[in-house]
C-alpha positions in Angstrom: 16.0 -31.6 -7.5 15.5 -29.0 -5.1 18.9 -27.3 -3.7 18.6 -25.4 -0.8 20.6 -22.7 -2.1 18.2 -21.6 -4.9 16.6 -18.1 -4.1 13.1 -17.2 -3.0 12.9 -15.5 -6.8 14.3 -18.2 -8.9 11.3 -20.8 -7.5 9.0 -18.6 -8.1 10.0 -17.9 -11.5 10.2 -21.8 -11.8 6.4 -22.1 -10.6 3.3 -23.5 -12.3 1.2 -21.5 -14.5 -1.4 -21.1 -11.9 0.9 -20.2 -8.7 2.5 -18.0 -11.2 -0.4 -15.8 -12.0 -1.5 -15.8 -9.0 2.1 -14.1 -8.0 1.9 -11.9 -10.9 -1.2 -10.4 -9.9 -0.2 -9.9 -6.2 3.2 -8.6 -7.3 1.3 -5.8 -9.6 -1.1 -5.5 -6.9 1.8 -4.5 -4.2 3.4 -2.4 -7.2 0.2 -0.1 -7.7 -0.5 -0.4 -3.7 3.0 1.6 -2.8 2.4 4.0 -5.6 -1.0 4.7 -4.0 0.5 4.9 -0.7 3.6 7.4 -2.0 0.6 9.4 -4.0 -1.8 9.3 -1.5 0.9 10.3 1.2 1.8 13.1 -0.6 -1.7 14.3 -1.3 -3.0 14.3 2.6 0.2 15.8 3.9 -0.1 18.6 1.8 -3.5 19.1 2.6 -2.7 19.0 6.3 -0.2 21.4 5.9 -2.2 23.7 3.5 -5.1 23.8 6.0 -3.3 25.1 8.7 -1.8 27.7 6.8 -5.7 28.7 5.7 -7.1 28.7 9.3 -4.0 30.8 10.6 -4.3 32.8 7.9 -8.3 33.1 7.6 -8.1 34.1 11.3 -5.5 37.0 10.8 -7.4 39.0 8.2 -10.5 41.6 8.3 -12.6 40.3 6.0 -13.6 37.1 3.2 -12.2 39.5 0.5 -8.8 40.0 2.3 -9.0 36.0 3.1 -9.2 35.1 -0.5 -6.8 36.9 -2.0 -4.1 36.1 0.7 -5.2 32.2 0.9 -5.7 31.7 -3.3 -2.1 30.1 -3.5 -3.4 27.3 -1.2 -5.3 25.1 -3.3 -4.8 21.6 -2.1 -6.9 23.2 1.3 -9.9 21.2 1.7 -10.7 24.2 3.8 -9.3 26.9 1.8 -11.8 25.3 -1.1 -14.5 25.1 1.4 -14.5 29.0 2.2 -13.9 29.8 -1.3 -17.5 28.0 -2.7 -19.4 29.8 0.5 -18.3 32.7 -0.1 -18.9 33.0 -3.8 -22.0 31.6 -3.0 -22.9 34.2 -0.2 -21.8 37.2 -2.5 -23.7 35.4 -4.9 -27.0 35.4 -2.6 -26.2 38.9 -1.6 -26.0 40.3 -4.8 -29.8 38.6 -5.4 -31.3 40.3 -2.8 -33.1 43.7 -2.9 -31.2 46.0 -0.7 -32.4 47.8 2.5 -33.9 51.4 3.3 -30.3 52.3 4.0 -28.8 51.2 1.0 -27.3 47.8 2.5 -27.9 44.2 0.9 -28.8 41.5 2.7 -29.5 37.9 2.4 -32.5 36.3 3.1 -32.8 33.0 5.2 -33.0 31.1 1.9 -29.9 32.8 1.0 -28.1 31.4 4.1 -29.4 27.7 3.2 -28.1 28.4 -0.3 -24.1 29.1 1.5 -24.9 26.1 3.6 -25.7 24.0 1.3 -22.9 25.0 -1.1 -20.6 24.7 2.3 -22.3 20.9 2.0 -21.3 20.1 -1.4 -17.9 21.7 -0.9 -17.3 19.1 2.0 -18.3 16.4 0.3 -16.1 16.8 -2.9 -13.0 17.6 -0.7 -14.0 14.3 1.5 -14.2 12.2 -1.8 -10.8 13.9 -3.1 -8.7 12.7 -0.2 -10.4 9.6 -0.3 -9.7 8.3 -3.6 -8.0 5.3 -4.0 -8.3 4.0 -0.4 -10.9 1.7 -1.8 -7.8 0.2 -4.0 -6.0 -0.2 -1.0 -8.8 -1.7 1.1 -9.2 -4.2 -2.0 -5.8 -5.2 -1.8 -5.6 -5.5 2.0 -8.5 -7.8 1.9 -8.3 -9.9 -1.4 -4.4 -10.6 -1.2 -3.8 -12.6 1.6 -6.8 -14.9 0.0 -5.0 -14.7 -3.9 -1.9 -15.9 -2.4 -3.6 -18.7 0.3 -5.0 -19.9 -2.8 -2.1 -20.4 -5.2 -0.7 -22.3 -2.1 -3.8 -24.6 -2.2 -3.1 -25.2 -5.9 0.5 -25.6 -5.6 0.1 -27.9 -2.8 -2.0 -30.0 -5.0 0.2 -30.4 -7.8 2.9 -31.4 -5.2 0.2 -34.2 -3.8 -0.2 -34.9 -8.0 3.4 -35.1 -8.4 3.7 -37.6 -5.2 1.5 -39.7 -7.2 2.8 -40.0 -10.7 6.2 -40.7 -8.5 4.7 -43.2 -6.4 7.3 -41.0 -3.5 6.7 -38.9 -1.2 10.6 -38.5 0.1 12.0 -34.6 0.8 13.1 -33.7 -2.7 10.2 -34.9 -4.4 7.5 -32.9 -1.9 9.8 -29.9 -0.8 9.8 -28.1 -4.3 6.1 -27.8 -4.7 6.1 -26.5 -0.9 8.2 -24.5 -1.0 7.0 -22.9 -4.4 3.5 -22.6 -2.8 4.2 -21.2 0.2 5.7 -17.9 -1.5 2.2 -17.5 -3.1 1.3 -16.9 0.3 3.7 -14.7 1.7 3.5 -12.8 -1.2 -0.2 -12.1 -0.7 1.1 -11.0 3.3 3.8 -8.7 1.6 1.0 -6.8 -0.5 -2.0 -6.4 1.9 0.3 -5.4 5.2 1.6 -2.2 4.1 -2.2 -1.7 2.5 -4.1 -2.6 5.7 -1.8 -0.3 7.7 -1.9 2.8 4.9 -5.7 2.5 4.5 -6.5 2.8 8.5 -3.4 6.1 9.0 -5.2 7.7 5.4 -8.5 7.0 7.2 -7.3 8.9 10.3 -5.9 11.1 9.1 -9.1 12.5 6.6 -11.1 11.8 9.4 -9.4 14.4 11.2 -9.4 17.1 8.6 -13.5 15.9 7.9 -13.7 17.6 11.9 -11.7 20.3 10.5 -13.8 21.2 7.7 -17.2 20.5 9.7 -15.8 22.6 12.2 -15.0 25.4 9.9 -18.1 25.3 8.1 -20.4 25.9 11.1 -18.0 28.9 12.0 -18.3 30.4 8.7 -22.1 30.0 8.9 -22.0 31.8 12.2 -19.9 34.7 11.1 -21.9 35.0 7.7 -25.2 35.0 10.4 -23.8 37.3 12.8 -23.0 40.3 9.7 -26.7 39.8 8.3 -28.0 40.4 11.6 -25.8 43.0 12.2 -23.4 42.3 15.0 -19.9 41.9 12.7 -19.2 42.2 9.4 -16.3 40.4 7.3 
């Protein structure tokens, strides 16, 4: 008999097998959504912290060498990794190249291609870094609402089944199986909220720092093109 008193977590502890593996899965599913969220939180702010010590940092020094050495302890940087693989790869390309009447080394266009393309790659591995596990979060934010709506259907059902072996259909023969349903749903709500509204700020925010690290690499590209021609040198 149902008793108005009885909490949200006793009836669904008292639910069918079905209903209650459907709320077992969204209950794991909201567990290993917020530890995303926390780890996933913890990973982008530090990166957004960590790149802005880089840039004002990078901008403050006389050359790559100088840059490296004073930026090495920031290595949760998508930038700070990004400068790091062009310019191994543009002493790399230097070091290839025969050297000029004067003594100098240069690199060739090919070389610059090499330290844009290593720039490339460098972007790309950051980009998927920051945005792993937002596809578990997309999953949940998506498939939970739909888990839960159907262990309502089904617990809906065996309330309809349970009308009929009755032969009733008064309050405290239909408001059980209701009730018991119905948390299948809001369940399914209670997981996918928090990961529809983590998975578009994550998005954002990596969005933002993929401008960051474009912009960067085209201004590394320029300096490394301006000291081969000969107007700066870092």
């Amino acid at each position: 008999m149902f008793n108005g008193s009885e909490s949200i977590l006793s009836m669904a502890f008292s639910s069918g097998l079905v209903v209650g593996g459907v709320l077992l899965i969204l209950s794991l599913s909201s567990v290993g959504c917020w530890a995303v969220i926390i780890f996933k939180f913890s990973v982008i702010r530090t990166a957004t912290k960590q790149s802005r010590q880089f840039h004002e940092i990078f901008w403050n020094t006389a050359s790559f060498q100088d840059a490296k050495e004073e930026t090495a302890h920031l290595t949760h940087s998508p930038l700070s990794y990004i400068f790091k693989e062009g310019y191994r790869e543009w002493k790399k390309a230097r070091l290839s190249q025969p050297s000029t009447p004067h003594g100098d080394l240069t690199v060739s266009a090919g070389g610059i291609e090499a330290v844009e393309r290593s720039l490339k790659r460098a972007q790309e591995t950051e980009t998927a870094r920051l945005q792993s596990f937002l596809i578990f979060l997309a999953t949940v934010a998506s498939a939970a609402p739909f888990i839960g709506l159907f262990g309502t259907v089904w617990g809906i059902m065996e309330s309809f089944r349970d009308i009929g072996a009755t032969g009733t259909a008064n309050l405290a023969v239909v408001a059980p199986g209701i009730s018991e349903a119905l948390i299948a749903t809001a369940t399914g709500l209670a997981a996918a909220i928090p990961a529809v509204v983590a998975y578009n700020y994550f998005n954002n925010t990596i969005r933002v720092l993929h401008t960051e690290m474009d912009s960067f690499s085209s201004e590394f590209l320029n300096i490394v093109a301006h000291h081969e021609s000969g107007q700066g040198g870092s």
